[in-house]
N, C-alpha and C positions, 0 to 999 in steps of 0.2 A: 578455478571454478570449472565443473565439469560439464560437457554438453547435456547432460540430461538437468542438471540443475538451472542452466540457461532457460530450457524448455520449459523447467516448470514454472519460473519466472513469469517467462509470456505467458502462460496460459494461467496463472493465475492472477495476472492483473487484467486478463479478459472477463475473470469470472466473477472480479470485482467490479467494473463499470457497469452502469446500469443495460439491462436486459434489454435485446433487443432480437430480430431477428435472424441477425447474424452471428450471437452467440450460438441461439441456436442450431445454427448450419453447423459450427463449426467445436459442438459438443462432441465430436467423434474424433475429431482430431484433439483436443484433449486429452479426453481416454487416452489416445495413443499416446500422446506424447508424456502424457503424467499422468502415470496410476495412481498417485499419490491425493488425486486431486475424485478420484472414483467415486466416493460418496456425493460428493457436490455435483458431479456428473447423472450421475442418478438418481437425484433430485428434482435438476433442472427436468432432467429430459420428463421425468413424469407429473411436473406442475405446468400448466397454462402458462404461456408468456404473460399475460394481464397479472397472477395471480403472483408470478415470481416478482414480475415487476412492483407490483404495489407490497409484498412485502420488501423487495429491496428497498423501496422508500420510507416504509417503515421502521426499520432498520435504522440507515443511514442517515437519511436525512433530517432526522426532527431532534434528535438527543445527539448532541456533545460525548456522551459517554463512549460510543461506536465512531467517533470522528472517524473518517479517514485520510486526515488529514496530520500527517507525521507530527510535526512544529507543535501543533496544539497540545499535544499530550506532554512536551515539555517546556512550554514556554506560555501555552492558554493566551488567551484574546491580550499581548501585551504587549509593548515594545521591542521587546527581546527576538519576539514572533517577526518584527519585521527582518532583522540583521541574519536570523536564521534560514529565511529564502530567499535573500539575496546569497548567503552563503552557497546553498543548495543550485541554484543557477549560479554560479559560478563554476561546482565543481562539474555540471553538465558539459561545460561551455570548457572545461578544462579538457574533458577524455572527447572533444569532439564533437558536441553534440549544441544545438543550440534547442531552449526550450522556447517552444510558441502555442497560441492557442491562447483560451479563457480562463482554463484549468491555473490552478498555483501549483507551483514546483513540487511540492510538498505532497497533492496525493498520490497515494499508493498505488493503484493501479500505474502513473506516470514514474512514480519511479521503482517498479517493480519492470516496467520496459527499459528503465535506464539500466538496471541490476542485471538484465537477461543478455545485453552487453559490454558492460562494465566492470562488471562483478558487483558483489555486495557492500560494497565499502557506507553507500548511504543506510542500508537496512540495517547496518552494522551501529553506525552510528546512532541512529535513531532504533536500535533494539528493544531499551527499556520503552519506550509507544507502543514499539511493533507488539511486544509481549503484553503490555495492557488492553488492547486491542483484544487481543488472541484470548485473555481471560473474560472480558466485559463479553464477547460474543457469545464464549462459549456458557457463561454464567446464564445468558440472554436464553440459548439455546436455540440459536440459530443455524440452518446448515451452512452456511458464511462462514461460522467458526472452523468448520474444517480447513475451506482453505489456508486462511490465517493459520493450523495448528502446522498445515504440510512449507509453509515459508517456515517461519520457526524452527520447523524440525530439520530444516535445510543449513541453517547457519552453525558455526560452530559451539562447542558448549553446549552444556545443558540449558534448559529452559525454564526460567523461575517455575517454582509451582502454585505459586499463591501472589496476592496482589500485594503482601506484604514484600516480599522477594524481587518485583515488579520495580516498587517504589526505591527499594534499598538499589537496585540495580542506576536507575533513573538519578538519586542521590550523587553519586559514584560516576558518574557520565564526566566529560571535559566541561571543565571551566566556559562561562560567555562574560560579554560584557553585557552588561544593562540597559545601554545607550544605543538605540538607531531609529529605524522609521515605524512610520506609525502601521498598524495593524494594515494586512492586506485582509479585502475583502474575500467573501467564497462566492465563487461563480460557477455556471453551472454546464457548460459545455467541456467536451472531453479535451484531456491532454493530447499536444500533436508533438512528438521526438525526431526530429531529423537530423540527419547527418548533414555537416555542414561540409562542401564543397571546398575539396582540397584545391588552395594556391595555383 
């Protein structure tokens, strides 16, 4: 993984959490650091914090179909959902990293931070979401969907082009079992990624 791909990582799991005004501040340092990321930039910078913010809750919060919550797009309110982020913190917990905070392992802003150090092995895994995502936004027509198209367009391969493609990808994913813990709730404070204190 290359240092600019890192970059765009972070800056675009900033541009995913909800709005505040420290995204604001630090809408310039995006720019710089990921062009890719330009039109979202230029967006934000000429909408209202109030205006961005309530549509990012628009958006996000009230439909399932823009989850941003990885698991869901392949496993939905099930059992399977549990064994999956436990999975998910473990492999945190594996390159180093211990996951803390309200947040579930699972959303993408949190692990778009874990990607911008780890590489993409999770976004990898969990592709066929990330690309359901990337199409529901962009179908939505959101400028959200940009950034989702500039992660996508990061990883290797091509990118389905239809929800049909999406699905067949999702199909085609590695085997789970069926059996673990019951559904984890969504909560609503941010993801915190720290490094865990070497021995």
């Amino acid at each position: 993984m290359t240092d600019r791909t890192s970059l765009l990582f972070q800056a675009a799991a900033l541009c995913l959490t909800y709005p505040d005004e420290e995204l604001y501040e630090r809408l310039p340092l995006v720019r710089a650091a990921a062009p890719e990321l330009a039109a979202f930039v230029d967006h934000a910078e000429a909408t209202p914090l109030e205006e961005l913010a309530a549509h990012y809750v628009q958006v996000f919060d009230f439909k399932n179909r823009h989850s941003l919550y990885l698991t869901w797009w392949r496993d939905g309110d099930t059992r399977r959902r549990g064994m999956s982020l436990v999975h998910m913190k473990e492999t945190y917990r594996e390159h180093g990293m211990e996951f803390t905070g309200e947040e579930l392992p699972d959303f993408l802003p949190a692990v778009l931070e874990f990607s911008a150090q780890a590489g993409p092995l999770l976004l990898l895994d969990h592709r066929s979401g990330l690309e359901l995502l990337r199409l529901a936004l962009t179908e939505h027509g959101t400028p959200y969907a940009t950034v989702l198209q500039a992660v996508c367009a990061s990883l290797p391969g091509a990118s389905p082009k239809d929800r049909a493609e999406a699905l067949a990808l999702a199909r085609s994913g590695p085997p789970r079992e069926d059996v673990g813990l019951e559904p984890f709730g969504i909560r609503d404070e941010l993801p915190l990624l720290v490094k865990e204190h070497a021995p």
